[in-house]
N, C-alpha and C positions, 0 to 999 in steps of 0.2 A: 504493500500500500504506500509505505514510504518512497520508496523509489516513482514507483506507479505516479504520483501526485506532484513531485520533482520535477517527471517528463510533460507534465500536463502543461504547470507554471510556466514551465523557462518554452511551451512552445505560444503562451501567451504574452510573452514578453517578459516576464520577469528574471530576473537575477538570483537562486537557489543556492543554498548551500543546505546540507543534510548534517542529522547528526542522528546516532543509532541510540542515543541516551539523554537523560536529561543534563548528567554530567557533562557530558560531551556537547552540550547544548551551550551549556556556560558558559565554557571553554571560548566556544569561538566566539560568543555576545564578546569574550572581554577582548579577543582579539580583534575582531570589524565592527562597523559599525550596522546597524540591523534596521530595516523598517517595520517589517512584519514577522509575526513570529507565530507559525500555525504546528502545535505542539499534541499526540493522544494523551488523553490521559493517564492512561493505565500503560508505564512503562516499569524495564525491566533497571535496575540498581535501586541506589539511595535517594533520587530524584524522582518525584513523577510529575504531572503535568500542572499540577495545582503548588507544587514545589519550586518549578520552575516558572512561573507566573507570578510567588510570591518573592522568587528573587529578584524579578525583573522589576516587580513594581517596590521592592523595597529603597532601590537607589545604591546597593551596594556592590551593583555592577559598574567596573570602570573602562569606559571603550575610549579605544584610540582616536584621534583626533586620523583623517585618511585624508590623500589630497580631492579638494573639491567636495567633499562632505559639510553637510550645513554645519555653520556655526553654532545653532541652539540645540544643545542637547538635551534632546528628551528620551524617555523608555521607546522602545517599540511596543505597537501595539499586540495584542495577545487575542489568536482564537484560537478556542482547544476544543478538541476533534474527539470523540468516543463511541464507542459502541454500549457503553453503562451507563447510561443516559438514567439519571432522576433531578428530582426538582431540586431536592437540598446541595445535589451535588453542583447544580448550574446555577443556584442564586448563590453556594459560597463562591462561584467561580466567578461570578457579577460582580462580586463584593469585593473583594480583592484586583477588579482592575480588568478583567478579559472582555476585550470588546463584544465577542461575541461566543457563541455556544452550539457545535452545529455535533449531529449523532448520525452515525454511521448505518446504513447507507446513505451516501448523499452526493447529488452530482455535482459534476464539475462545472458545468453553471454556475449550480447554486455557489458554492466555494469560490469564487471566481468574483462573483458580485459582493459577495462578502467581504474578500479582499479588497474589491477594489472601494466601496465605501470607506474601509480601514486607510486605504492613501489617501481618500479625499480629505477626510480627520485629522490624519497625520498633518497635510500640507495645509493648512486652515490653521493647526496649532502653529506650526515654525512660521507661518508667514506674521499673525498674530505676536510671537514672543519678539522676531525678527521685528518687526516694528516698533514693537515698546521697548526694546532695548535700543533703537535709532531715533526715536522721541525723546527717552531718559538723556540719550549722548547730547542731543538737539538745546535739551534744557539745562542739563549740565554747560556746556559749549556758550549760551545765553549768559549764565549767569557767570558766567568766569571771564569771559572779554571783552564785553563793552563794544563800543563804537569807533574809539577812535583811531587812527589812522593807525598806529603801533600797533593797534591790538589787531587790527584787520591785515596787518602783515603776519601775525600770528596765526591767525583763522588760516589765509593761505598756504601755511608750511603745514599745516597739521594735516589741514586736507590732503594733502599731497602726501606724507609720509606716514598717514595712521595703516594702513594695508600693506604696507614693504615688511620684510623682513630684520631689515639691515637695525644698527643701533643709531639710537638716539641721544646727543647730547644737550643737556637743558643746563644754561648758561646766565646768570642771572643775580642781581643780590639780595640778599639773606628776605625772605617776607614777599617776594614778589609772585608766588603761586604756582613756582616750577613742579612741589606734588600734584596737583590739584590739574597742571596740565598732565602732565603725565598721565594721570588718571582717565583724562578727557581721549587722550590718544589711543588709551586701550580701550575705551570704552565705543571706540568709533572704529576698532578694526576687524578681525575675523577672529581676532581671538579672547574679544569681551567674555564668550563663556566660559571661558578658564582663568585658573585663578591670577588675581592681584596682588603682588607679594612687594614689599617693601622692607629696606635695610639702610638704617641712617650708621654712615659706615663711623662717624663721629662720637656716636652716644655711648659703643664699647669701648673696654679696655682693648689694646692692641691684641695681646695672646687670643683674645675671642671672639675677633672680627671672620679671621678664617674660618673656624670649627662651624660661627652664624653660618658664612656664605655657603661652604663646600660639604658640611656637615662633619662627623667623624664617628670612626667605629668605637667599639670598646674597649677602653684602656687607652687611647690614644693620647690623653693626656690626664691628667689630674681630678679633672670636673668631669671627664666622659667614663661615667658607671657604666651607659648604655649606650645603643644608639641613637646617633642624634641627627635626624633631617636637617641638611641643610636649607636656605631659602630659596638656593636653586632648587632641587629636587623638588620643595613645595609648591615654587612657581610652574612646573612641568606641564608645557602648552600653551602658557599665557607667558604673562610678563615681570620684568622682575625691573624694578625701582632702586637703584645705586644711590641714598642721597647723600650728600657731601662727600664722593668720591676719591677726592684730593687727597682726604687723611688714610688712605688707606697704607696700610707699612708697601715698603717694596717689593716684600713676597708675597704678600696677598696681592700685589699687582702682575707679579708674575704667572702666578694660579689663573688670575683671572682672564689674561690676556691666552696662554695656551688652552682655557675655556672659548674663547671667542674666536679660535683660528681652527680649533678643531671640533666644537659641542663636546668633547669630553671633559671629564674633571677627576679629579683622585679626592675622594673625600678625608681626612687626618686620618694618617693611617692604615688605612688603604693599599691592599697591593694593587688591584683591579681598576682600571678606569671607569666611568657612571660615563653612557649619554644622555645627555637631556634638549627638549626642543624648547629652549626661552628664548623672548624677545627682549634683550636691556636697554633700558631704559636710565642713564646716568645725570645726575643734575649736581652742580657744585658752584659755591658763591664768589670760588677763587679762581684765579688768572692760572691756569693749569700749562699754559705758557713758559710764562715765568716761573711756574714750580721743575717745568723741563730745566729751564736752563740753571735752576738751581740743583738739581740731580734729584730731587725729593720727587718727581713726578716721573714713569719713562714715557720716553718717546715714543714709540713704536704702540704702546698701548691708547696716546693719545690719539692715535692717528688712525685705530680701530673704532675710538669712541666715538668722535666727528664726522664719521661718517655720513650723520645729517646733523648738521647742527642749530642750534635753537636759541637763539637770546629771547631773554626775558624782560621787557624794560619795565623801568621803575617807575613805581607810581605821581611821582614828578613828571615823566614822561608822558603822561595818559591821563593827564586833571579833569579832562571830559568825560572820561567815566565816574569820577569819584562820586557823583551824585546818584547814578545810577546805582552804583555798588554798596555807598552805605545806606539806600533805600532796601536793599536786598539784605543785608546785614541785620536791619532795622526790626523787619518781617522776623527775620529766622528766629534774633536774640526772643521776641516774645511766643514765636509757637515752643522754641526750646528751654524758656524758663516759664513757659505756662501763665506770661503776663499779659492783661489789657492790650487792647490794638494801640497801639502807639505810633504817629507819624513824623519825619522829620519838619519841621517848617524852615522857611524860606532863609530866617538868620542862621539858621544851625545848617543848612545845606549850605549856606555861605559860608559862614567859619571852617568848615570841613573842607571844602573847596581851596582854601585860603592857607591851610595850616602846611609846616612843612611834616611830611611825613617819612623818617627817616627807615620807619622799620614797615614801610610801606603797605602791603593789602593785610596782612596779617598786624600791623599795627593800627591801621585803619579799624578792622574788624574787631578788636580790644574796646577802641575809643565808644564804634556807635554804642556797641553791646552793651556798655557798661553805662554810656548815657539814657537808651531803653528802658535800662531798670532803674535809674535813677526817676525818669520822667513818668513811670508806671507807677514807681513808688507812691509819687506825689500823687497820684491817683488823676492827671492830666492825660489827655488826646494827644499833644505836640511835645516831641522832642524840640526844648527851645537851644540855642545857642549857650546857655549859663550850664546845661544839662552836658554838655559836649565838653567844656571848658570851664570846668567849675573851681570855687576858691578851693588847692591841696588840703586838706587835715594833717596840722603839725608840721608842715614843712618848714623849714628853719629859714630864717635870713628872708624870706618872700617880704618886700615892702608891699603896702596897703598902698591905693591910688590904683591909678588910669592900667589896663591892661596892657602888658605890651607884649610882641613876642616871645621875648625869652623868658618869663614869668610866666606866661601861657601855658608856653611849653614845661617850664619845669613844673606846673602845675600837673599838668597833665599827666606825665612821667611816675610823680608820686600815686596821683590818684590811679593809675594804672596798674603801677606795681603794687599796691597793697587790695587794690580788687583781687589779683592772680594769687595774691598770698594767702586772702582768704578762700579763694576759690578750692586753692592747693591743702588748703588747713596748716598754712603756713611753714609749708615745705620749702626751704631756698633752694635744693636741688631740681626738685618738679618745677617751680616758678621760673629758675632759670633756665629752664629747656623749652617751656613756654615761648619764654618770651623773645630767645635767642639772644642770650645774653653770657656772660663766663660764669660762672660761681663766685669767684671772687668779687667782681664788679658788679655783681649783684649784692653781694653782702654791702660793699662800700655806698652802696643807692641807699639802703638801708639806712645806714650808721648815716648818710649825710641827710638825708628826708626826714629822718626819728622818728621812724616807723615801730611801732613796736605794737603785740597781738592785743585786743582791747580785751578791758578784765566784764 
């Protein structure tokens, strides 16, 4: 019958593969990718047909990514074929996911049509998932660039290189939104349904940047009891996010670089090589240039990384969005603190506009958020200007009188850093990685603001 039904399909046009078992059925799900899955019930091992229909729809099958196979992955769908036909056994078979339920005898027609409503299903789902995930990038892509000319040189390169292959370098200073494109790029390419993986190569200790990236076996070093996935491995099919690249030591730059001229890697420890299919994605706030010509950077790895490259400009460079963005900042701050609708008015979009903003979208994004909750507090409609740029608490040395720039700003500063601190419950480690700041010269904002936790 199996064979029988094979010859039937594949002269309908279809593409078959057989499998004698249920086991054997798994087998190849995890190896190709599957549309339809027409399975008897009543088979011979540890698998039978309601077994393998609960594996399928459990999600604990992983298929390979094949060339020209859609992007969204979903289960195949499931009809199971019997000759023990009863009711309890076709509504548990309902229940669990199988499109449909047909009992033996039964023609090829019939079988036929059954499948072929199963494609229609199928193709309805992936053009559906395929769209919301091209709407989600659409909105993402909105809210992250703006209008202005800079940014619409931006728009242009992503369009152009979210579907290559090749790497990506993002180029840019400290707060300007190089994650967040990043994100935008995977999200708009063929490999949004795989995963997202990010590594701030800055935030480890050097001994434990590798073991993050390449992973390591057991015993490899000191902290490796077990195995440990690296974030390559878990990036496997999508993309993987290098941020602050720059600090990486030398040999983790040499790891990486024989990763990116071959897809292999030796994980710590490791006799064997891993291949893996990632896209990298590298972003760094430093002159990676000048780190060449200083020897702290190599060459040759540079030169893999740029393969497309990507500035970032700063939010000085693009003031015609700022209104745009902290209206958008404005919204988030109160559906994510569950505050009153709150809007900017006309002087606070003005001061905003006006201010210099050093630590750029993500500093931008501190100020509204925290003017939001200030002007909700008061139980007000309008984010006013005084809400944006309010008198510091305890900041030292501030003269009273006329506002001026550098009192604004150091205004700001304070009121900023002890938002994060409470935010953090007054972590200076968490706060300074917030805010992109050293540890140290966070502590000194402190001691020079006279910040201290209120009793």
């Amino acid at each position: 019958m199996r064979e029988f039904l094979g010859i039937c399909l594949r002269r309908a046009g279809h593409e078959v593969t057989v499998a004698q078992t249920g086991g054997e059925a798994l087998d190849q799900l995890r190896a190709q990718p599957v549309d339809i899955v027409v399975s008897d019930l009543k088979m011979p091992g540890g698998v039978d047909g309601l077994g393998l229909l609960q594996a399928i729809k459990s999600g604990t099958i992983r298929r390979v990514a094949m060339p020209g196979a859609s992007p969204v992955a979903i289960d195949p769908e499931v009809i199971l074929v019997t000759a023990f036909a009863t009711a309890d056994t076709a509504i548990a078979a309902m229940k669990q996911g199988a499109y449909d339920y047909l009992t033996k005898p039964f023609q090829i027609d019939e079988i036929n049509a059954v499948i072929g409503r199963a494609l229609e299903k199928r193709a309805l789902v992936e053009d559906n998932l395929a769209l919301r995930d091209q709407l989600a990038g659409r909105v993402r892509l909105a809210q992250l660039l703006g209008k202005s000319r800079a940014m619409q040189k931006v728009f242009e390169l992503i369009t152009k290189i979210h579907s290559v292959k090749t790497s990506v370098l993002l180029t840019g200073e400290s707060g300007t939104g190089k994650s967040q494109i990043a994100r935008v790029i995977h999200d708009n390419s063929p490999r949004r349904s795989q995963p997202f993986v990010e590594l701030n190569c800055a935030a480890l200790p050097e001994g434990l940047v590798e073991s993050e990236l390449f992973g390591a076996v057991p015993g490899a070093h000191s902290t490796a009891a077990r195995r440990m996935e690296g974030k390559i491995s878990a990036a496997e099919g999508g993309t993987l996010v290098l941020d602050e690249v720059g600090d990486l030591s030398l040999s983790a730059q040499a790891k990486l670089l024989q990763f990116l001229q071959s897809r292999d890697y030796y994980p710590l420890g490791a006799s064997r090589p891993v291949r893996a299919d990632v896209r990298l994605i590298a972003a760094t706030n430093t002159d990676l240039r000048q780190a060449v010509n200083q020897r702290r950077f190599r060459e040759d790895l540079l030169y893999r990384l740029q393969v497309l490259p990507l500035r970032v400009p700063a939010l000085r460079e693009r003031r015609e969005d700022i209104a745009a963005l902290s209206r958008y900042f404005c919204e988030q701050a109160c559906l994510r603190h569950g505050l009153a609708r709150v809007t900017l008015s006309a002087g606070a979009i003005h001061a905003l506009e006006t201010a210099a903003w050093p630590g750029n979208v993500r500093e931008l994004a501190h100020a509204v958020q925290a003017a939001a909750i200030r002007a909700a507090g008061e139980g007000g409609e309008q984010v006013e200007r005084t809400h944006v740029f309010p008198e510091a608490d305890g900041v030292k040395g501030d003269r009273e009188g006329p506002l001026t720039f550098q009192s604004a700003t150091r205004r700001f500063q304070a009121q900023l850093l002890r938002q994060t601190l409470e935010e953090t419950g007054w972590s200076v480690p968490e706060t300074a990685r917030r805010l992109d700041l050293a540890r140290s010269y966070t502590y000194t904002l402190i001691q020079a603001f006279g910040l201290g936790r209120r009793k």
